[in-house]
C-alpha positions in Angstrom: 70.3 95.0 94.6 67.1 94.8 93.2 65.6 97.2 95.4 65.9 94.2 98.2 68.4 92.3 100.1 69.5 89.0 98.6 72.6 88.4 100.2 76.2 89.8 101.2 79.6 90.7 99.5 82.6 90.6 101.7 85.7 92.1 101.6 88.8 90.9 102.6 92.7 92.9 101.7 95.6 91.0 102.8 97.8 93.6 102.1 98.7 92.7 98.5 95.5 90.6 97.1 91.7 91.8 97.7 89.0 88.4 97.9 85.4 88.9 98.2 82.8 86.3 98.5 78.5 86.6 98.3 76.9 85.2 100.5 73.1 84.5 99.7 69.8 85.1 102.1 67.6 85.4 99.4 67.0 81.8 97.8 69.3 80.6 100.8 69.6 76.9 100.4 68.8 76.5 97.0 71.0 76.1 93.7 70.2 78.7 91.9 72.6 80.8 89.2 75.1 83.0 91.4 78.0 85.0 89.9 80.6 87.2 92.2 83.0 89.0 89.5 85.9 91.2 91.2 88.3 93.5 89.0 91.2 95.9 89.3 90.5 99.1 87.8 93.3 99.3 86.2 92.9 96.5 84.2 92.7 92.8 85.0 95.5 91.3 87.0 95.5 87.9 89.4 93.6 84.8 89.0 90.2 83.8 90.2 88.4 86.8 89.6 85.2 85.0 87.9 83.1 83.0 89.9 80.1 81.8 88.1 77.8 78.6 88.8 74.4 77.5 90.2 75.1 77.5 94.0 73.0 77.3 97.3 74.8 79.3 99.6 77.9 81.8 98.5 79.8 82.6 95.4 83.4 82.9 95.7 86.1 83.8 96.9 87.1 85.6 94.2 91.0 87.5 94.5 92.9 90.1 92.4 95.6 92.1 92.9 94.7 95.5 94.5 97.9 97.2 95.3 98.0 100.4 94.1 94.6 100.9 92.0 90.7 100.1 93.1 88.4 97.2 92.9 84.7 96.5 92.0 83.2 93.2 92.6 79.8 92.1 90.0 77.0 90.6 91.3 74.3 88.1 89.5 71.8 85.9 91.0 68.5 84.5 88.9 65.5 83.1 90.7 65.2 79.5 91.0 63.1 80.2 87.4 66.6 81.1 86.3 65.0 85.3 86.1 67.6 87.4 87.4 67.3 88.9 90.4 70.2 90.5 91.3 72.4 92.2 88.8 74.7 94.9 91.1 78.1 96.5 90.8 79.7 97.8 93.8 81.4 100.7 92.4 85.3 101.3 92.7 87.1 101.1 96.0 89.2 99.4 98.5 92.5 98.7 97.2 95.6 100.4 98.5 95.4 102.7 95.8 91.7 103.8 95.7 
């Protein structure tokens, strides 16, 4: 992330839907621009996915349907000058099918 920690993704798997959050330590506290994106890799399925807005503390939960393929989750969070900060992709994995 930026070559520095600003925050936190979490992972949840309920057994059918995947849900992440971000949580933020950098800019902690303040409402700045914070996007958590989460896809399947085989294509988009399930609601909620997109989470963009100008938050102080977390983004999310964002949820998809992971049986049977992998998932990613996209990160974005700008400064409180709105210059990104953070622009980070997780790579694909969890799932049942990853």
């Amino acid at each position: 992330m930026s070559g520095h920690e600003a925050g936190w993704v979490y992972d949840y798997w309920d057994g059918t839907d995947n849900c992440s959050v971000f949580v933020k330590s950098e800019y902690a506290g303040v409402k700045t621009f914070t996007q958590i994106s989460l896809s399947a890799e085989n294509g988009p399925r399930g609601s909620g996915g997109y989470d963009p807005g100008n938050y102080s503390t977390y983004a999310g939960p964002v949820r998809v349907n992971g049986v049977g393929t992998c998932v990613g989750e996209l990160v974005l969070e700008n400064d409180p000058n709105n210059h990104q900060i953070v622009n980070w992709w997780s790579g694909w994995h969890s799932g049942s099918g990853c």
